[in-house]
C-alpha positions in Angstrom: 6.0 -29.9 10.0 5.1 -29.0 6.6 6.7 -26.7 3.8 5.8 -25.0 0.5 7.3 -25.2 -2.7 9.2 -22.2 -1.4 10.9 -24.0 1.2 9.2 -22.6 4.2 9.2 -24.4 7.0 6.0 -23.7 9.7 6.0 -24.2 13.3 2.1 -24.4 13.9 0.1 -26.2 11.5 -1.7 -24.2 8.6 -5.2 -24.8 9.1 -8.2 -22.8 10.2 -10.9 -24.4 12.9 -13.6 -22.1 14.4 -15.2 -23.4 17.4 -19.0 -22.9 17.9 -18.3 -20.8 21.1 -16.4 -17.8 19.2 -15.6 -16.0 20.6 -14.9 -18.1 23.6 -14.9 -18.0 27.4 -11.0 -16.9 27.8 -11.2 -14.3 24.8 -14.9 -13.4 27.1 -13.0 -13.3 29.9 -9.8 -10.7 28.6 -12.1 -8.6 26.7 -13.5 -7.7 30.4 -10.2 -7.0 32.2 -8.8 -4.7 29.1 -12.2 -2.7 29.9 -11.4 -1.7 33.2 -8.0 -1.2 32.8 -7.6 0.1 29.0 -8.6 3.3 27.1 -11.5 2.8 25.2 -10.1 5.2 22.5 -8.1 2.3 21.7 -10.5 -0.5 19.3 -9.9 -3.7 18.1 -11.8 -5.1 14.9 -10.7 -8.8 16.1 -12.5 -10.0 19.4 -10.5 -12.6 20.4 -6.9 -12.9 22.1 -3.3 -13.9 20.1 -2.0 -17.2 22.1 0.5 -18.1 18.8 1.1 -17.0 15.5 3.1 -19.0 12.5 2.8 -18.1 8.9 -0.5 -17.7 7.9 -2.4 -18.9 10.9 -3.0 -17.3 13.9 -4.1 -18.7 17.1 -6.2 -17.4 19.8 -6.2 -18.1 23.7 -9.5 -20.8 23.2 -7.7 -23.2 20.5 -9.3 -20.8 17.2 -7.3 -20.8 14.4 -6.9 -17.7 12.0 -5.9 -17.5 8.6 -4.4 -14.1 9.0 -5.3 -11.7 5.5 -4.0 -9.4 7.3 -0.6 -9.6 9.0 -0.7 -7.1 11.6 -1.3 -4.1 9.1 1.3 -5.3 6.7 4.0 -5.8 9.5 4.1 -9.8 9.6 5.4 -10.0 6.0 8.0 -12.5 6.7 5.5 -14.6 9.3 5.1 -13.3 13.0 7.6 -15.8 14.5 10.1 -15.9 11.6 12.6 -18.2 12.9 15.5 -16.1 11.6 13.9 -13.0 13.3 13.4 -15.0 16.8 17.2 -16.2 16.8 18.3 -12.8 16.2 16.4 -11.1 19.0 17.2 -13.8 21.9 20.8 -13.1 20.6 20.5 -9.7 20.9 18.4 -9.6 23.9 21.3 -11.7 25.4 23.7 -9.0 24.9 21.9 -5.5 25.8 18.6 -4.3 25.0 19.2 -0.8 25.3 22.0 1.8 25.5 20.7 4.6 23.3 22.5 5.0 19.8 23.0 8.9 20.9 24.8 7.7 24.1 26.9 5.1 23.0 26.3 3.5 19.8 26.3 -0.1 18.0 27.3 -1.8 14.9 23.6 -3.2 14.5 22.2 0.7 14.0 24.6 0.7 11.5 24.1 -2.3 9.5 20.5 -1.6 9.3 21.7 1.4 7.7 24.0 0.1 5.1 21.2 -2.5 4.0 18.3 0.3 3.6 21.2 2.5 1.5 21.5 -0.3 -0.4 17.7 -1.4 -1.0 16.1 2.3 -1.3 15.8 3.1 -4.9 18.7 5.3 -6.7 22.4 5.0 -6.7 23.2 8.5 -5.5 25.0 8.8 -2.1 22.4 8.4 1.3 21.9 8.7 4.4 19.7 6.9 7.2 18.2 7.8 10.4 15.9 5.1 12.3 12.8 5.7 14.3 10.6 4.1 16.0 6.8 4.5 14.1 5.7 5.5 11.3 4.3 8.5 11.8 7.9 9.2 13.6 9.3 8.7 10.1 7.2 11.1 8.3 7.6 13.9 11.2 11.2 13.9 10.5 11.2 13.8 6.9 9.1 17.0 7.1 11.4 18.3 9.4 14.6 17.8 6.9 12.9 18.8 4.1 12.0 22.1 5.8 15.3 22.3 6.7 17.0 22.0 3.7 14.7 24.1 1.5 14.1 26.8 3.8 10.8 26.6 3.1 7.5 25.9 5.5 4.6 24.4 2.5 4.2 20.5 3.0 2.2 19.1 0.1 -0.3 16.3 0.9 -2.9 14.7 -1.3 -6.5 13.6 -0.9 -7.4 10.1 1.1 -4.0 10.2 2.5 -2.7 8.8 6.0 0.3 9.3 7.2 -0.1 8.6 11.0 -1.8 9.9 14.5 0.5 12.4 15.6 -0.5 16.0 15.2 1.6 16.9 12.4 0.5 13.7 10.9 -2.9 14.0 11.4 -3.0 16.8 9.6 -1.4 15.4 6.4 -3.8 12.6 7.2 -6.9 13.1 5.2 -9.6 11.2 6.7 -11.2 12.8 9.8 -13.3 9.5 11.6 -11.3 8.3 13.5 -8.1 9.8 12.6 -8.4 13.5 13.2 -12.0 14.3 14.7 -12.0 16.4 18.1 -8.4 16.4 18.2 -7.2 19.6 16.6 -6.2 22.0 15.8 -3.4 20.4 13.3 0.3 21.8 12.1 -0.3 24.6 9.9 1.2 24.9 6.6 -0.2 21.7 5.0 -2.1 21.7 2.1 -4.5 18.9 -0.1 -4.4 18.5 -3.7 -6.4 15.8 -5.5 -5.2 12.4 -5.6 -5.1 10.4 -9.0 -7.7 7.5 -7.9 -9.3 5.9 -11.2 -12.2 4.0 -10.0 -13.8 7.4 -8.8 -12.2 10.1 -11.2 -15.1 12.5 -13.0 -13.6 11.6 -16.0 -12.8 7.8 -16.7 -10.2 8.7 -19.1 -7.7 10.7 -17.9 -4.3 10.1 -17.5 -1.4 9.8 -14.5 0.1 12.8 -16.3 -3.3 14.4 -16.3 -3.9 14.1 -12.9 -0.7 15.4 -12.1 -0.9 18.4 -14.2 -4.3 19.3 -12.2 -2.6 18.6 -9.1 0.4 20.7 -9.8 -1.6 23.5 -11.2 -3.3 23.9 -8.3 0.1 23.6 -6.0 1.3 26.8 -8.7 -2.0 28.7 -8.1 -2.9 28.4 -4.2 0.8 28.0 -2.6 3.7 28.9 -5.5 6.0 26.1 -6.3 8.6 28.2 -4.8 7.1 27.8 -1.0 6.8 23.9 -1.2 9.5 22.0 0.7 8.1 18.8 0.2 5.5 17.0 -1.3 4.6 13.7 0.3 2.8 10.9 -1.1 1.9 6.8 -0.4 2.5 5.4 -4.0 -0.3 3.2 -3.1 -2.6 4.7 -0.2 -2.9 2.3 2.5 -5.5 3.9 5.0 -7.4 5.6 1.5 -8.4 2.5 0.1 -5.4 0.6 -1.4 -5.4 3.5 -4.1 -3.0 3.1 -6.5 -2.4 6.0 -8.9 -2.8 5.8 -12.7 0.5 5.4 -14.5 2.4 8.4 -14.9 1.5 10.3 -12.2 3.7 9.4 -9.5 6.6 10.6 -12.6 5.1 13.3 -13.4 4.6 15.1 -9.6 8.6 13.7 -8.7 9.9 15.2 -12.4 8.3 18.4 -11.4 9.3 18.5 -7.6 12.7 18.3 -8.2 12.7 21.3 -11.0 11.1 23.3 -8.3 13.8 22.4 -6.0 10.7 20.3 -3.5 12.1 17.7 -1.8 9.7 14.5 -3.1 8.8 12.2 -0.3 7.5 8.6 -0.7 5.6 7.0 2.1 6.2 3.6 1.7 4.9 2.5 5.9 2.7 0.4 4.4 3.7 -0.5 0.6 7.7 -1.4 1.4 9.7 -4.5 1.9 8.6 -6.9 -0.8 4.8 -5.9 -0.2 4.0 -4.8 -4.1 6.2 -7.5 -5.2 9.5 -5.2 -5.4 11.0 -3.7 -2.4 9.3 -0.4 -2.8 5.9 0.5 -4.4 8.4 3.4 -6.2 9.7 0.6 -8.0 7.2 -0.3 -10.5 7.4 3.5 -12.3 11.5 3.9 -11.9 10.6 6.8 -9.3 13.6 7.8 -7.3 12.3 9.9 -4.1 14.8 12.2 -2.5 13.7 10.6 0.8 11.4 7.7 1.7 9.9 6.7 4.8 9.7 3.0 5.7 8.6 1.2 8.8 5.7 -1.6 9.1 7.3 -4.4 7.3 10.8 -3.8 8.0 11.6 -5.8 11.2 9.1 -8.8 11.4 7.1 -7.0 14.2 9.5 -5.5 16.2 9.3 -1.8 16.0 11.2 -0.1 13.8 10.9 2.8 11.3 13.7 4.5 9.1 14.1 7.4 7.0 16.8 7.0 4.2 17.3 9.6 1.7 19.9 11.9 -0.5 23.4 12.1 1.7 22.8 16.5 1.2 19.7 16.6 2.7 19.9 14.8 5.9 23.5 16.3 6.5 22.2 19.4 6.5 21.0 19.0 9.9 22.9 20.0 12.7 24.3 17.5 14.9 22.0 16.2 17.6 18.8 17.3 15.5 17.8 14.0 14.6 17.2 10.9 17.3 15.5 9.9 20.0 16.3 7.7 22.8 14.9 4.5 21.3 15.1 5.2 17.6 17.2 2.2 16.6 16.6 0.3 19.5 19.5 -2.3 19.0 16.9 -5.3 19.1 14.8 -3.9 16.4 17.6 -3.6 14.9 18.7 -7.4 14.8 15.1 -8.2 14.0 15.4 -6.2 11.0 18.3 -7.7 9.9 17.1 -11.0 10.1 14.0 -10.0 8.2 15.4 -8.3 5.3 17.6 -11.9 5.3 14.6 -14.0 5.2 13.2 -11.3 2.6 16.3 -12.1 0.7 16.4 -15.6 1.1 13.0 -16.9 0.2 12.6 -14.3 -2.7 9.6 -12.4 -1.3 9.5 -10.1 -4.1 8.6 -13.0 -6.0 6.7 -14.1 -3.7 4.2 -11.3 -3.4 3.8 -11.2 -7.1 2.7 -14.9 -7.3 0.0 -14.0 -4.6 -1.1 -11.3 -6.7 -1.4 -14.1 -9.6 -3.4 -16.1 -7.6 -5.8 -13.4 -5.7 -6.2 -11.0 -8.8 -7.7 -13.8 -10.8 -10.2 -15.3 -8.0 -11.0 -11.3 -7.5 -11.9 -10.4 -10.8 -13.4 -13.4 -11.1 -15.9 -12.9 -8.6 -16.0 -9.1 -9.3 -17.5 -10.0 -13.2 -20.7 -12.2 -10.9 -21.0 -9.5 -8.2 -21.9 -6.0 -9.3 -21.3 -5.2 -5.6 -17.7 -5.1 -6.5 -17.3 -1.7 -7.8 -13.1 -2.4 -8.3 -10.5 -4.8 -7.7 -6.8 -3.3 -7.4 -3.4 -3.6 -6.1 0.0 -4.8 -6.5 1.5 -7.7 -5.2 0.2 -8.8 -1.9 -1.6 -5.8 -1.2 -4.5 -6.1 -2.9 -8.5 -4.7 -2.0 -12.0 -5.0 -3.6 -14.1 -1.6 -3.2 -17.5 -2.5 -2.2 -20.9 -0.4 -4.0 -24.2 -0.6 -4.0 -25.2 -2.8 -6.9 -25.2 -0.8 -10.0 -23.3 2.2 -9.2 -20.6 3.9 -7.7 -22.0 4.6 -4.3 -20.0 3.1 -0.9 -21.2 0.2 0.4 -19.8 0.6 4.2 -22.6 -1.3 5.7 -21.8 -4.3 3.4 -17.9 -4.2 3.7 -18.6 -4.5 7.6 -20.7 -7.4 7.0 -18.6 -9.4 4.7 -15.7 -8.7 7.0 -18.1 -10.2 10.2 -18.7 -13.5 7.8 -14.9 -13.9 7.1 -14.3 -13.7 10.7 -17.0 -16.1 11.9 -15.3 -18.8 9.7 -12.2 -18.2 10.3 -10.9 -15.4 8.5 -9.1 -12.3 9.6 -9.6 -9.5 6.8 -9.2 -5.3 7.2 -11.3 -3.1 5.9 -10.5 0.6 4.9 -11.1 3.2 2.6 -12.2 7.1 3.1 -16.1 5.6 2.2 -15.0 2.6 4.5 -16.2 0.2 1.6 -12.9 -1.5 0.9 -11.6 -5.1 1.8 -7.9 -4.9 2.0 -5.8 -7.9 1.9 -2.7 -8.3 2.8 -1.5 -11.9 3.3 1.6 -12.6 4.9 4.2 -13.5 1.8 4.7 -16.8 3.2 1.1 -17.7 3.7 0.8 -21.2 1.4 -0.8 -21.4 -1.7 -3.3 -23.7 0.2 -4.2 -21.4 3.1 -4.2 -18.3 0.8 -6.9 -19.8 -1.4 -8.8 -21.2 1.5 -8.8 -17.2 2.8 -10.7 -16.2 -0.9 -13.1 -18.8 -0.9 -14.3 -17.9 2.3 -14.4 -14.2 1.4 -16.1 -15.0 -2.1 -18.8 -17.1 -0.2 -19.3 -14.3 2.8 -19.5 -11.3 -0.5 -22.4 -13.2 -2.3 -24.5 -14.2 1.2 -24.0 -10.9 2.1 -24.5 -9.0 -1.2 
């Protein structure tokens, strides 16, 4: 057993080993059997199989171990076999695992209710409603922000994602894989330019700027008036770990709210500790009138929640928000036990001393490579944008490379981006200091053989 200076205890040991046969013959043998019996629409950028998973290490079915930069997509924050998460879903498993909150409800639905009241920014009166996906999260935000306005115009900005479902895929910007061949989308969306420094035309304009063009063009092609929401990551996840230049995030929620828009953040992939506060909202004082959360909230257990001003979701009828396993009671415990364990070992904290220790090796590396075109992020969601040498132009084909390298020794990073020439990382928050800086030197080394 070993621990960190933050008092974590690990089950599995954190180390990563690579065999010479990787991927080996059992991972061999279960790719074959998901073939014939799984759709291939459905890819995996990891070819091995999960046996175990502890911290920052994750173990395949032929005794590979993993250090895991990328926690299931940001859902692992709190490790993928928290201890305080396991105990709570045996116990709850013990009990029931299902009577639908609709039917007949429990205290557990509602307890994960007080705690996102009392963690979502603001300290106006709110309401919660839990889902099960993301995606499920932002449908229903639309739907109560149509609602309450009275109004059909949903606002969306470039290299967003906000999820696979139709209406999401069409507030989802990228179309490979998200959105090709599988229209046509929810109508009344519309795309305004996003606030991404690295690429803006002009290098020196400001959050406020970028808002002002955004909202002029909201004013000229829709009519402020029409808009009943605009919806926004406050750092795009799917996009390329975009985060906006200061003031703009401000600037678009000053103006919703004197046009009466109902300002959603979509914080799937940036909540629960992941920026280093508990929203990505945080770090500008932005209040949204709802946010969507999901990902990180329930150590792995699916779970997603909208929580937002008491007015807005009581405006809807009884009965016209649900679903039969929104809330399930054991996502629900698991939830509990995570925000605890978020609480407990000072994530928040946490994240922002991986950022310390990641931003500096980054930039680092970025001032030796002029492949690396940008390093960016908050907290423990950080990326490096990948160009070719000298210029601004994606480097896909070298992203894909580096993240083949990590992989082969024992590294397991995401890529993403609209270009696909990102590197995101995001670390579990209680990956050690050790195993998080073992995880950059292997992706420095794979950048400059592959560069």
């Amino acid at each position: 057993m070993t621990t960190t200076a933050h008092d974590i205890t690990y089950r599995l040991e954190q180390k990563r080993r690579v065999q010479a046969d990787f991927p080996g013959p059992k991972s061999v043998a279960l790719t074959e059997r998901r073939k014939a019996v799984v759709a291939a629409g459905v890819a995996s950028s990891v070819p091995v199989f999960v046996a175990d998973a502890d911290g920052g290490i994750i173990h395949d079915v032929d005794g590979n171990s993993f250090i895991d930069l990328g926690s299931g997509i940001a859902v692992t924050s709190v490790g993928a076999s928290d201890p305080a998460v396991v105990g709570a879903v045996k116990e709850a498993v013990e009990h029931f695992t299902h009577t639908c909150f609709m039917v007949t409800p429990y205290e557990g639905y509602v307890a994960v209710a007080e705690q996102l009241n009392r963690l979502t920014p603001g300290d106006h009166e709110k309401r919660t409603v839990l889902f099960n996906s993301g995606a499920e999260a932002v449908e229903n935000a639309i739907k109560v922000a149509r609602l309450a306005t009275g109004r059909d115009a949903v606002v969306a900005f470039d290299h967003a994602y906000h999820g696979r479902t139709n209406l999401t895929m069409a507030l989802t910007a990228k179309a490979m894989p998200y959105k090709t061949n599988f229209g046509p989308f929810a109508p009344e969306v519309y795309r305004m330019p996003m606030s991404y420094p690295f690429r803006e035309e002009n290098p020196e304009i400001t959050g406020a700027e970028a808002a002002k063009r955004a909202i002029t063009m909201i004013e000229k092609q829709i009519g402020g008036d029409q808009v009943a929401a605009i919806i926004i990551e406050p750092i795009q996840g799917e996009g390329g770990f975009i985060v906006p230049a200061e003031g703009f995030l401000p600037a678009l929620a000053a103006w919703a709210k004197d046009k009466g828009i109902v300002f959603i953040a979509d914080e799937v992939q940036s909540g629960f500790c992941r920026t280093g506060e508990w929203f990505a909202v945080n770090h500008e004082g932005v209040v949204p009138d709802i946010l969507t959360m999901a990902k990180g909230i329930a150590g792995g257990m699916p779970l997603s929640a909208i929580t937002g001003r008491a007015d807005l979701l009581d405006a809807v009828h009884p009965g016209g928000l649900g679903g039969t396993y929104g809330g399930n009671p054991v996502a629900c415990a698991a939830a509990l036990a995570s925000i605890g364990s978020m609480e407990q070992y000072n994530l928040n904290a946490r994240a922002k001393h991986i950022e310390e220790i990641a931003l500096g090796k980054l930039r680092e590396l970025a001032s030796e490579q002029p492949v690396i075109g940008d390093v960016r992020g908050r907290g423990a969601m950080l990326a490096i944008e990948l160009v070719q040498a000298g210029s601004k132009e994606p480097n896909p084909e070298l992203t894909k490379a580096v993240a083949a390298a990590c992989l082969k020794e024992g590294v397991i990073i995401l890529t993403c981006g609209t270009y696909g020439n990102v590197i995101r990382l995001l670390p579990p928050l209680v990956i050690s200091d050790e195993l998080l800086l073992d995880g950059l030197e292997v992706l420095a080394a794979a950048i400059k053989a592959n560069a």
